[in-house]
Structures are given as C-alpha cells and as structure tokens.
C-alpha positions in Angstrom: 0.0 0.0 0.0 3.0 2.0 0.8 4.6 1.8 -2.6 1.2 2.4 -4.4 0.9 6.0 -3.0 4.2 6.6 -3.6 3.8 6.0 -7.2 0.4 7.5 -7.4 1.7 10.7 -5.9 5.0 11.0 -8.1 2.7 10.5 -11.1 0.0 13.1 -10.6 2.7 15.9 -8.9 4.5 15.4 -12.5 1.6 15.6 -15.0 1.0 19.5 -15.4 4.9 19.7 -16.4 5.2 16.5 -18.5 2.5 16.7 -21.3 4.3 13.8 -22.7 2.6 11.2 -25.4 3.4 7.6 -25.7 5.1 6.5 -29.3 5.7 3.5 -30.8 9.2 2.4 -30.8 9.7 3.1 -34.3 8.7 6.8 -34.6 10.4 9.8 -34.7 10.5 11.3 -31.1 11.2 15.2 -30.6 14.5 15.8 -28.5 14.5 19.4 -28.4 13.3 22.7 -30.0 15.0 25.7 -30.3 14.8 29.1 -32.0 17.3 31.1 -33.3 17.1 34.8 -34.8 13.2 35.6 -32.6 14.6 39.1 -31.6 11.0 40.7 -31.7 8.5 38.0 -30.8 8.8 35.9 -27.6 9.7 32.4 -28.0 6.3 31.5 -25.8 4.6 33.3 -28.4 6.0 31.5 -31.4 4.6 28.5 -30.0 1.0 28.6 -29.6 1.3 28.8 -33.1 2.4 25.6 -33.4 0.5 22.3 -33.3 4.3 20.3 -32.9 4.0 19.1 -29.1 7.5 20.1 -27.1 9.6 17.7 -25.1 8.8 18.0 -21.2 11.4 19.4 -19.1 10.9 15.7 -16.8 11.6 14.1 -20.6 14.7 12.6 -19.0 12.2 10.2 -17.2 12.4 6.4 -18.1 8.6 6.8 -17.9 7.8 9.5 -19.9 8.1 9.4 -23.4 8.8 12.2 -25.7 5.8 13.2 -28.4 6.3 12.2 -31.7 7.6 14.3 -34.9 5.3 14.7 -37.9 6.6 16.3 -40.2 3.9 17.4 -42.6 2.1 19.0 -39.1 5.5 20.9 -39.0 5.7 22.4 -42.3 2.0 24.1 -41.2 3.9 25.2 -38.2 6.7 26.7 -40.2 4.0 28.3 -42.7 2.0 29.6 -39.2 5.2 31.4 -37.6 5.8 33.5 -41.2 2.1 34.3 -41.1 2.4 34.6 -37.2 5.0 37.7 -38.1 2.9 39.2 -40.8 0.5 39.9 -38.3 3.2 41.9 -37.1 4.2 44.1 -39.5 7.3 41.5 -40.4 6.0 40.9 -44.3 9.4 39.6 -45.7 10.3 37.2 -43.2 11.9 33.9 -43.5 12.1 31.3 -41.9 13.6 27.6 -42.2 14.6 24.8 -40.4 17.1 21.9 -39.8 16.4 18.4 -38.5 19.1 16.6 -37.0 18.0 12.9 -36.7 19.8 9.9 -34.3 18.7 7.1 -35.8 19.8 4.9 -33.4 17.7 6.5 -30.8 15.2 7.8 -33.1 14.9 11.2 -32.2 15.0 14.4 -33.4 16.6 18.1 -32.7 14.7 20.6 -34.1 16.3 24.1 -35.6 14.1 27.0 -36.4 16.6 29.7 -37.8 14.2 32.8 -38.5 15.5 36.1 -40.4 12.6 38.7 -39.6 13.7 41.5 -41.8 12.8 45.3 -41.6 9.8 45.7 -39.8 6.6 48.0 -41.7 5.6 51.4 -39.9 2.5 52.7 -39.9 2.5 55.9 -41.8 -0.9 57.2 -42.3 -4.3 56.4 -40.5 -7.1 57.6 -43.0 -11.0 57.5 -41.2 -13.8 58.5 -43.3 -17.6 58.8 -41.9 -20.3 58.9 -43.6 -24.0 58.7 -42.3 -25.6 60.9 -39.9 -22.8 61.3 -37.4 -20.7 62.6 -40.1 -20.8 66.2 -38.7 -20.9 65.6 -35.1 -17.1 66.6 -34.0 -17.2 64.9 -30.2 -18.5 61.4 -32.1 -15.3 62.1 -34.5 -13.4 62.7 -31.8 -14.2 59.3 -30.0 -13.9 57.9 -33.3 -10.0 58.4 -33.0 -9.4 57.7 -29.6 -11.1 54.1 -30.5 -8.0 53.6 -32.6 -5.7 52.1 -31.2 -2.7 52.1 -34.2 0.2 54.4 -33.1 2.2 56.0 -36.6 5.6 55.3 -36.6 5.2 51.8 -34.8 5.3 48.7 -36.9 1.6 47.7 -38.2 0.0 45.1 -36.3 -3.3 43.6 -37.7 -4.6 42.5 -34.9 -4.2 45.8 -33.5 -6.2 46.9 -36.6 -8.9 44.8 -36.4 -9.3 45.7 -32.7 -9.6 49.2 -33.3 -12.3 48.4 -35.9 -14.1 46.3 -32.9 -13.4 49.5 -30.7 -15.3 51.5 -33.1 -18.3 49.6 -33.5 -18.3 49.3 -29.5 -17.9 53.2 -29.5 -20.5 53.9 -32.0 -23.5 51.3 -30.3 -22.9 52.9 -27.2 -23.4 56.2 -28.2 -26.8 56.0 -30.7 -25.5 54.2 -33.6 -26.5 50.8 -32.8 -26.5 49.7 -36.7 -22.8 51.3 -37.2 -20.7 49.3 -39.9 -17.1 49.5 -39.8 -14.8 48.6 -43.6 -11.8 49.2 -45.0 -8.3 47.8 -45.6 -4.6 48.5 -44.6 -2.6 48.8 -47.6 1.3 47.5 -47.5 4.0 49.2 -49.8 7.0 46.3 -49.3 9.3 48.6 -51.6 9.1 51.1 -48.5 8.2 49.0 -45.5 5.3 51.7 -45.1 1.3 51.0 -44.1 -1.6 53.2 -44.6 -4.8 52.1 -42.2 -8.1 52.9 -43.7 -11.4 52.9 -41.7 -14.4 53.5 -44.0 -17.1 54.0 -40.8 -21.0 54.4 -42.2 -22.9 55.8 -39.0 -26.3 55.1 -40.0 -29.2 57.2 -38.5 -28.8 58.5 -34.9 -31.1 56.3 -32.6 -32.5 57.2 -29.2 -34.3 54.6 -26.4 -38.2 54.6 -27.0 -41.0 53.6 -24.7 -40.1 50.5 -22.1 -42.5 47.8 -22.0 -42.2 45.5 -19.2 -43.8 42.2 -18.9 -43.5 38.9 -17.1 -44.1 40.3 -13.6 -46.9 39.6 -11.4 -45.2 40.2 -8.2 -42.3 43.1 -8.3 -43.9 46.4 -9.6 -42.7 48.1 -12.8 -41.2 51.0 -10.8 -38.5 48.6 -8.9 -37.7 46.9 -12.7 -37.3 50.1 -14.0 -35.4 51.6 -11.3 -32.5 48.8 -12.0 -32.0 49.7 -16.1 -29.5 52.5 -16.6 -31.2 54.1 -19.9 -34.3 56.3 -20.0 -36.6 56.9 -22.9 -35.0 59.6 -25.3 -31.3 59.0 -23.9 -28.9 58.0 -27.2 -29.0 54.2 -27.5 -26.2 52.1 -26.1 -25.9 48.8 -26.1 -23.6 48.7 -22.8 -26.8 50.2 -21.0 -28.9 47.2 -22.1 -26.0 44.8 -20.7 -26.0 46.3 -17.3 -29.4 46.8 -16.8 -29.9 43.1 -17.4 -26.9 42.5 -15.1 -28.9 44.6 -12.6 -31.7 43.1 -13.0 -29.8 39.4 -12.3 -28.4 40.4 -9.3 -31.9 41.3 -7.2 -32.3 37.8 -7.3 -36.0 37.6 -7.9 -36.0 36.4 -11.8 -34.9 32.9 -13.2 -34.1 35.0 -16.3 -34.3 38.4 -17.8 -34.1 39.9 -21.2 -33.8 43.2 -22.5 -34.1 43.6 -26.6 -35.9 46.5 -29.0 -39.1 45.2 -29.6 -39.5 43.5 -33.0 -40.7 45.3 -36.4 -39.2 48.8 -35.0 -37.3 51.8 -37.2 -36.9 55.2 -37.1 -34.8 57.5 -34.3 -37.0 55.8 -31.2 -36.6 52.1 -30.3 -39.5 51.0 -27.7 -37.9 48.6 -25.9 -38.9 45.1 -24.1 -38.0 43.8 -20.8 -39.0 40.6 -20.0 -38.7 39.0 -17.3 -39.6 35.6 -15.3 -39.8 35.7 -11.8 -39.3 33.3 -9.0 -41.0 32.6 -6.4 -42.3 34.6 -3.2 -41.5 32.0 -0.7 -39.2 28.8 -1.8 -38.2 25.9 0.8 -34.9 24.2 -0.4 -32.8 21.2 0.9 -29.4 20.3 0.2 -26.8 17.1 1.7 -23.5 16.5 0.7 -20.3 14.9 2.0 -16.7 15.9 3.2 -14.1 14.1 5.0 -14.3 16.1 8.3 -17.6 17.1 8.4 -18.9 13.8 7.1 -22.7 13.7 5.7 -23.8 17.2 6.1 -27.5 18.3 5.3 -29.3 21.9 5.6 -32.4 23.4 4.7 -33.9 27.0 4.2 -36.9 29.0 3.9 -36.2 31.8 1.6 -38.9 34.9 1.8 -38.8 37.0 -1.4 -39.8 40.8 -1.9 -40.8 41.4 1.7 -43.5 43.4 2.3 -43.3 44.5 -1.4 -40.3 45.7 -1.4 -36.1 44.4 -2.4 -36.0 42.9 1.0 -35.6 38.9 1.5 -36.0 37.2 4.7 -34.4 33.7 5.4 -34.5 31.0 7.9 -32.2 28.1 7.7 -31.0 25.2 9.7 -28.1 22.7 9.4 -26.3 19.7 10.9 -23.0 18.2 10.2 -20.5 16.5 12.3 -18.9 19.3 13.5 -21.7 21.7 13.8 -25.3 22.3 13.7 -27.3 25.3 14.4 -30.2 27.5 12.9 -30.1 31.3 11.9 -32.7 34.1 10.6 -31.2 36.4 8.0 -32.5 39.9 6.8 -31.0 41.4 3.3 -33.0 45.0 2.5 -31.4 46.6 -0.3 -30.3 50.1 -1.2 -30.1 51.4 2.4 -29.4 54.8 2.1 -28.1 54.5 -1.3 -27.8 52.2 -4.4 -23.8 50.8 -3.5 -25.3 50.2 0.2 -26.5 47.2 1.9 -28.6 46.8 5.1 -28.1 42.9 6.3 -29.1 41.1 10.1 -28.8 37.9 11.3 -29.7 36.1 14.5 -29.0 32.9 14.9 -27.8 29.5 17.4 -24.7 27.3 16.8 -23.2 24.5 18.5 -19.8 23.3 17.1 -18.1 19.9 18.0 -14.4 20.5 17.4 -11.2 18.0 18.6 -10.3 20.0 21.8 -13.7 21.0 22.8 -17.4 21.8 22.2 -19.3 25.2 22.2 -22.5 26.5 22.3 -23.0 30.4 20.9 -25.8 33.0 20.4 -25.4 35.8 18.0 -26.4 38.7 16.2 -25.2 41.0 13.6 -26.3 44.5 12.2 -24.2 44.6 9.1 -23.7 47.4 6.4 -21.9 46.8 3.2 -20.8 49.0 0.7 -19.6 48.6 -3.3 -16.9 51.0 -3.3 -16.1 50.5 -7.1 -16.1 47.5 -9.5 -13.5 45.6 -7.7 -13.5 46.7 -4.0 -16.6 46.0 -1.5 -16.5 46.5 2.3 -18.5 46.5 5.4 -18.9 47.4 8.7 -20.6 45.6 11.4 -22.0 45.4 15.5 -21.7 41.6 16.9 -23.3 40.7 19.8 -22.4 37.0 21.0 -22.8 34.7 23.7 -20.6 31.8 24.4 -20.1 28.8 26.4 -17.8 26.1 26.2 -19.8 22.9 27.2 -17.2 20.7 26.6 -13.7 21.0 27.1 -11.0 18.3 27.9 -9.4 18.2 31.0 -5.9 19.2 30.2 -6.8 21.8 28.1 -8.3 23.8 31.0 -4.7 23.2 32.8 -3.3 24.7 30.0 -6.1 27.5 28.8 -7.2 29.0 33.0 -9.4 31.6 30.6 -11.7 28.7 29.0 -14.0 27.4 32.1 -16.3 24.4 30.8 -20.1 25.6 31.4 -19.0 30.1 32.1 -20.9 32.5 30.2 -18.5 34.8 27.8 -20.2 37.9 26.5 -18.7 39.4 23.6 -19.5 42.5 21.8 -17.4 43.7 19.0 -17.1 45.8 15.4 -16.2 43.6 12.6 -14.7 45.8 9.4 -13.7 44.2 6.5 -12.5 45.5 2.8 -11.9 43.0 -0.1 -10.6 43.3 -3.3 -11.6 41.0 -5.9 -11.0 40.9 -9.7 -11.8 36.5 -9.8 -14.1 36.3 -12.9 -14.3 32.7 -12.9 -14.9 31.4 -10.2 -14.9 28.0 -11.1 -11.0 28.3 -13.2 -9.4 31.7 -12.6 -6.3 32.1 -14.8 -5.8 35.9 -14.2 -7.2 37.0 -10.8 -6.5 38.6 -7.7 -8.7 38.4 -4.2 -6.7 40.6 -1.7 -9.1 40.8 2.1 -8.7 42.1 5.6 -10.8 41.6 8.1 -10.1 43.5 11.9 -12.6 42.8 15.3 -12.2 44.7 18.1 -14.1 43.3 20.8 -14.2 45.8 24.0 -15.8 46.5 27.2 -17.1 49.8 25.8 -19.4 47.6 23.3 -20.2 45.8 26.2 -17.8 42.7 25.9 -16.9 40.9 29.0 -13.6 40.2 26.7 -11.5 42.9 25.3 -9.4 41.6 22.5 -8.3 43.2 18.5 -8.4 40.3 16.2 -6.8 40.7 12.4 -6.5 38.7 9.7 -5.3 39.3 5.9 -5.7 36.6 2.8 -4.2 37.0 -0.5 -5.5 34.7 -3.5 -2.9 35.1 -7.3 -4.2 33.2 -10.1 -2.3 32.8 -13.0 -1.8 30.9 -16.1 1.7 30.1 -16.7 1.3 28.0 -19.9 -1.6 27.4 -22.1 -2.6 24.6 -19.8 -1.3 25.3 -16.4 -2.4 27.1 -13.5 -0.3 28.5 -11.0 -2.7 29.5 -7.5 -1.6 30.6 -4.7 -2.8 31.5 -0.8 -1.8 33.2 2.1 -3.4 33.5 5.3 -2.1 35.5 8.1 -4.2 36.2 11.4 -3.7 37.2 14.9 -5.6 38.4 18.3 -4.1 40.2 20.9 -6.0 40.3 24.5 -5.7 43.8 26.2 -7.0 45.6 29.1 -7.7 43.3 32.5 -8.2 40.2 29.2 -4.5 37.8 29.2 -5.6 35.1 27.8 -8.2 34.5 24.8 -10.8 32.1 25.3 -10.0 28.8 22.9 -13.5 29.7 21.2 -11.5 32.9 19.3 -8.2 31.2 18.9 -6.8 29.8 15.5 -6.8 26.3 14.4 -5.0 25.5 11.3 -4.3 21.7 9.5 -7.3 19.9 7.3 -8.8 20.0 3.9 -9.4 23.9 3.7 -5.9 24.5 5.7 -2.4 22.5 5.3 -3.5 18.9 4.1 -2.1 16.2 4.8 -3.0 16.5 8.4 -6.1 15.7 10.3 -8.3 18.6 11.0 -7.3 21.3 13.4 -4.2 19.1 14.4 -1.5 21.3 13.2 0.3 23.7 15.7 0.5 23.5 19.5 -1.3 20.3 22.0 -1.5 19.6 25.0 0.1 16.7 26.9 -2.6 14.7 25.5 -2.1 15.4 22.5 -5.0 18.1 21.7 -5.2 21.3 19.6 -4.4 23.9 22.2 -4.7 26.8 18.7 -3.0 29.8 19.4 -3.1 33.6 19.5 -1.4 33.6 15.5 -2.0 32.1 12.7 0.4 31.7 9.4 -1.2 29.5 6.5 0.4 29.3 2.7 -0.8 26.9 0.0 0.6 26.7 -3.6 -0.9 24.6 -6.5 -0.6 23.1 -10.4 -3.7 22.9 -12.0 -3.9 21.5 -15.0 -6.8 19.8 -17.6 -6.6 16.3 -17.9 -9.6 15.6 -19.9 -13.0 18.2 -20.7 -14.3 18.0 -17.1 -11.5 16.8 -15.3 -8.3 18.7 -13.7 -5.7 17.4 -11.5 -3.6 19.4 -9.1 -0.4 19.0 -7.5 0.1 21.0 -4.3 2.5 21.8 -1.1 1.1 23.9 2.0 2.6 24.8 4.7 2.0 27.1 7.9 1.1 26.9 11.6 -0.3 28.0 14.7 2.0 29.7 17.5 1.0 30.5 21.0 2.3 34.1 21.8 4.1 35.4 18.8 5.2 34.8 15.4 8.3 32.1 14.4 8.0 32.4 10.6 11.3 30.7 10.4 11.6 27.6 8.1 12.1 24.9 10.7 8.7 26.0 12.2 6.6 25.4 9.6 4.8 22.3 8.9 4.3 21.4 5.5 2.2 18.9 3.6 2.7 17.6 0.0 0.0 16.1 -2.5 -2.2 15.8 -5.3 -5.5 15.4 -6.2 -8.0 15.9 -9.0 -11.5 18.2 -9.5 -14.7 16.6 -11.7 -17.0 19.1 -13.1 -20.0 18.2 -11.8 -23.3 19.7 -12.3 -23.2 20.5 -8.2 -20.1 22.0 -8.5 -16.2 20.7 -8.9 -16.2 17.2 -6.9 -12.9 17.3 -5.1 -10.3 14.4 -3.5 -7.3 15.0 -2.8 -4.6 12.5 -0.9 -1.8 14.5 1.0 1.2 13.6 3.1 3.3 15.3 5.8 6.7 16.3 4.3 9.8 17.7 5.5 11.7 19.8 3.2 15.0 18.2 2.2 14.4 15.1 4.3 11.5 13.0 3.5 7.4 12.9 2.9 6.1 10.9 5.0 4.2 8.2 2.9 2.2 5.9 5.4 0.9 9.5 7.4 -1.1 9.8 4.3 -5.1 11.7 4.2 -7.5 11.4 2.0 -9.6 14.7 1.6 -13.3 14.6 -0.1 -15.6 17.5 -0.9 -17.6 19.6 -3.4 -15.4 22.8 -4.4 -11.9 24.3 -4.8 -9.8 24.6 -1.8 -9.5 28.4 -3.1 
C-alpha cells in the first residue's frame, strides 16, 4: 500500500509539467526545439502557433516518453510562424529549419533559424464617416481615440482589427447601434510603409423609445425600471442594455431576464422590451452533501422574497453536520441609504463539536456593506455573541485558565472588513486577484466581557503560466491580541490550522500546538500558505499537485523555516453539475528530508480549496 501512494503521488505531482505522449518504438520522437534569430516575438509566443507538441522538461524520465515528430504538421507550423510575423508588420520574413535525426535512438533536434527582416511602420491612418454622425465633432473625436494604431510603430493587424471592434463598440454605445465599420490596410514592401483605412457608415442616430415591461406579477414596474441604466429619449447604447440586465440578475428575484428593442421597429426611437420571469415569493430548499471532516452534512432553508413589497428577503435556515449544527434568521434589504449600500441582520444559534472541545453560541449582527467601485466592497458591522464552552478536555483547561467548561462569555465587538476582488471565474481563474482584511475589536465599551483586536489578511494570485497550467496561490495570516484586565483568549477565538481547507495532509485542526494529551491547544497567531498546479486532464476533469505549509504559534510569530509544517499532495477536481467534486490525498513532508508516505489523508468534498 505504501509503494502504491508513492507512485500515485510522483505520477500526478508530475503531470502538469510533463505533457508527454506515448510512441511507438519506431517513430520519430522530438528531442529538443530551439529558436534562433526571434529578436521581436517571444519564444512562448511562437509557440502557440504551433500544433508540434514540445519535449517536457521531466523528458529525462524512463517513464515518460517524448511526443512524436510529424513532419507534414511541421511544415504548417513553419507556414504559421511566417504568417504569425505578418501579423506583425514583419512581411518579408523567412524562416527555415534543420532536423538533425539519431537514428539509433530515433529522435529528433529541431532548428528554427528565422530572419525577420525590416519591420513595416504605420505611416498614415485615413478614417472616413459617412452617415448621420458625419458632422458631429465629439462622435469624430471618440472615433480616434477608439483607434488604437500608433504611426511610426510597426503595423499590427490584430491591432487593426481591434480598433475596428473599438469603433463599433464606441458607435453602439453612443446611438449608432447599426454602425458598420470597412476598410483595408494597404502595405507598400518597396518602402516598408502601411496606410490604415477605416471607412465607418454611422447610420441614423437612434435614441431609447417607450419601455415595456412584462413577465411580472409580483415586483412592480417601478422597482424593474429603477435597475435599467437608460431612459426613454437618452442615445441608444448597447452597454446600458447589458448592465441593466446585469442589474436586474443580481436582485435575485428572476430565473431570467431579457432586455431587446421590440421586434418590427425603425426610425430615431426604439420601444424597448423587458421581459422577465420571476421566481418565487416564498421557496423551501434542501441540500446534503459529504466531506471528509464534516462527514454527511445536510441543511435546509426558507427563503422569503420581496418582503412586504419591497427588495428585501427574509431567510431562515437550519443545518447539521459533524462538526456543527445550528439555525439562523437572515434579513437582506437593499439600497439602504443609497444604491452601493446594503442593510443585512442575522440572529441565529450554533453548536460546534471540534477536537479539543465543544461550544455553544448566540449571535447577532447588524451589518452594512458597501460597493466602493467595481473591484473593492466593504462592510462594517456590531456583533453581539454569547458563548459557552460545554465541553472542554481536561488538560486543556490546565493549560487555557481563561476557558472554564459551562462560564458564560459575553462578547461584543465591530467587525470591518474590505476585499478586493477581480476572480471572474470562479470555477477556473487564470488571471485573478482576491486581496481581504478583516479586523474585530471586541471591548468593554461595546459591552464585551472580553476585550481583544483580532486581524487577519488573505491573498489569492491566479495565473496561467502555460496554455494549460495554472499556477494558484494563498496566504493567510491572522492574529488576536488580549488587552486591558483580558491575558488570555478564550479557545473559542483562537486559530486552528491543518485539514482540507488548511495545510492537508494533516487531520483537522491538528496542526500547531497540543497539550500533553495530545489536543489542539490553537493559538493567539496564525500563518497559512498553499501553492498549486492545476492542469486539464480531460474536458471536465483537472488534476492538481500542491504543497502547504504554515502553523499556529502561542504568543508570537516564528515564521522561520524549521517552524513550519508542510504537507505535499495531489488530487483531481470533476466538473459536476453541483459544483467541482474534489479528492485530494496528502502527506506530511519535510523539506530536504523525507514525505512521509504511510501519514497519508485522504480529503473529499464539493469545491476548490481556493
């Protein structure tokens, strides 16, 4: 058993690098690939042009075998780089190869000598409108700053045919929805010299008509229309329709929404149609699922919709897993004060059933939030808690005099929290950031029978380093400092690290301090880091390769190397119709020294890790 998760584990950690393909024995395999003359286009550029597959970095493996050489697929390669440096202004390149073949081995180096020649400048843009915007100096004016082509710079068409795109976008956002864009760049190879040509017909200005809403029994016409950002006579734009329908998504009280001119319209007014189909007033839903810590897991809600006829929801919902259970009543109204602000509460039991101890807590929370722009959201919050440890091991108590099994601890505190988020996908991000802090002063001037200042900060970096290959990265960094006539934090605020959202390839909660029994003790700081390969491995499923490391210290920081624990793994995420199913199989590892193989863990459960 030993062996086979050592084997397992070296062959997933490897996959996202290897991209290898098995060949027969007597097919040309490719050794190597090299470039030689690409001063102007990266080498990574030059090949995703090219359907040859390159030799993995592990190809020195005696298990993983090199991809095979076609030739004729290598010729279209050769044929897509010349094209590849037309596109940027590099008309009378050349380029040629050599193929040096071992026929005893039966592979093949691969030579790609390329001579790009004088580059072609752009040396005259030339726009011509036509149509009624022809006059209109501002619309001219945005015309030109849609165009991206810089004279004096070598041509790129793409560049080209993205300022035509830019045009067209321009144009339908400012009353010219039926805008056509033509015209061709013209290349003089005697003088390496381009001109640009846009030939842009306007067509007639056009202007937002009459709304007509329909679909909705329930939410009035005045809340529908308050969401779409055009009016009737405002210039037509086809970025208004898209966020109004965005808008309209996002109450929550539709299973879909369009927004389109209605049908047989011309002239300067378009009436336009929103249709929508609502969900709904009152809905009752149940969902179970499975993890490896909090076993089978089910919870179940009553969802209130448009309270009192109005965009405010009211929710009750219960749940019970093996490591907690509890009920809560939720209250969203939105638009408090204005349309970026929020107005949330929530009151609500929980009992959780953790390794060291149990705890029983009643809370509350008056909660503001605020969109400060398209990327940044925060909040500000009063919490009103009360807890009481109901079970708690013996020698824990030795060890933690400010947790008494069965005492009442009041706590009253601000929670304030800002987050910065760019993740698009959440399901793959490739190019994302998600950058939170969250601070909680409890004191006795709230009322708290505690006074503490807890912080913690979490950094998420997505990013594709390869066409197929995902680099993702977390850190977590908390702490809570006890002040006043408060030295020690109860173990009901203190951090727990190790588990399948934490450093794997340890149980849950069981990395950082214990007590002589061995039990989680947590501590006053908290350092977590995880860094994963993701990587396709068929249409729906991806595999990852991962180390974490981190831990939990007592009184102060000890970020040094030797402090850390660290877990090494891999894993691999289905697409499911629930969500990305998720197992993972991890191992304690000591850097330099050794993973420790028969300490393995096995981690199931729907979603990413992050």
């Amino acid at each position: 058993m030993r062996f086979f998760f050592r084997a397992v584990f070296i062959l997933l950690a490897i996959m996202p690098l290897s991209g290898a393909v098995f060949a027969q024995n007597n097919e040309l395999q490719t050794e190597d690939i090299t470039f030689h003359g690409n001063e102007n286009i990266p080498a990574g550029e030059i090949r995703k042009v090219m359907a040859t597959k390159f030799p993995s970095v592990f190809s020195w493996f005696p298990f993983v075998k090199r991809p095979v050489f076609n030739e004729s697929v290598f010729k279209q390669d050769i044929r897509n780089i010349e094209n590849l440096y037309q596109e940027f202004g590099y008309y009378d390149v050349i380029v040629h190869y050599t193929l040096r073949t071992n026929l005893a081995t039966n592979l093949v180096r691969i030579i790609i000598n390329i001579r790009e020649g004088r580059p072609s400048l752009l040396d005259a843009i030339n726009v011509s409108v036509t149509g009624q915007g022809r006059g209109n100096a501002l619309l001219i004016q945005g015309i030109e700053k849609s165009i991206l082509l810089i004279r004096g710079t070598p041509f790129e068409i793409n560049v080209y045919d993205k300022s035509k795109q830019n045009i067209i976008e321009y144009l339908g956002n400012n009353g010219y929805p039926n805008a056509t864009v033509e015209g061709r760049a013209v290349v003089d190879k005697q003088s390496f010299r381009v001109t640009a040509n846009f030939n842009i017909f306007t067509g007639s200005t056009t202007c937002f008509g009459a709304v007509d809403i329909m679909g909705n029994t329930i939410v009035k016409n005045s809340d529908i229309l308050n969401e779409l950002t055009f009016r009737e006579g405002q210039l037509y734009s086809r970025k208004a329709v898209f966020d109004s329908q965005r808008n309209l998504v996002q109450l929550g009280l539709f299973y879909s929404v369009n927004i389109f001119p209605s049908s047989g319209t011309a002239g300067s007014f378009v009436p336009m149609e929103v249709r929508v189909d609502e969900r709904k007033e009152r809905t009752i839903e149940i969902g179970v699922g499975y993890g490896t810590e909090d076993r089978f897991r089910i919870q179940s809600a009553w969802t209130r919709r448009y309270l009192l006829g109005g965009l405010r929801t009211l929710r009750a919902g219960i749940w019970h897993s093996s490591l907690t259970e509890g009920a809560n009543v939720t209250f969203n109204q939105r638009y408090f004060i204005d349309r970026q602000t929020n107005l949330s509460g929530v009151f609500g039991y929980q009992r959780d059933f953790f390794v060291s101890y149990s705890n029983e807590s009643l809370s509350s929370e008056a909660r503001v939030s605020r969109t400060i722009s398209t990327y940044i959201q925060g909040y500000a919050a009063y919490m009103l808690g009360l807890n009481r440890p109901v079970s708690t091991n013996p020698t824990i108590v030795q060890q933690l005099r400010a947790t008494n099994p069965g005492a009442y601890y009041f706590v009253a505190a601000l929670r304030l929290g800002l987050e910065y988020n760019t993740v698009k996908d959440i399901i793959y991000p490739e190019h994302d950031r998600l950058y939170s802090l969250y601070l909680e002063p409890a004191s006795h001037l709230l009322g708290s029978s505690i006074d503490y200042i807890k912080a913690i900060f979490e950094a998420r970096v997505y990013e594709a380093i390869t066409d197929s290959v995902v680099a993702a990265v977390r850190v977590r960094v908390g702490a809570i400092e006890p002040y006043r006539f408060t030295t020690q934090i109860p173990i009901f605020e203190r951090f727990f690290a190790g588990g399948a959202y934490s450093i794997r390839g340890y149980g849950y909660q069981q990395v950082g301090p214990k007590d002589s029994s061995g039990n989680p003790l947590g501590g006053d700081y908290l350092f977590e880091s995880n860094f994963e390969f993701r990587f396709p491995i068929t249409k729906n499923l991806i595999g990852v390769s991962f180390i974490d490391g981190g831990n939990v210290f007592l009184t102060n920081f000890d970020l040094s190397f030797s402090n850390l624990q660290y877990g090494i793994g891999a894993g691999v995420r289905y697409n499911s119709v629930v969500g990305p199913l998720r197992l993972d199989v991890a191992f304690p590892f000591t850097p330099f020294y050794r993973v420790q193989f028969s300490n393995y863990q096995f981690y199931v459960s729907i979603g990413y890790m992050f």
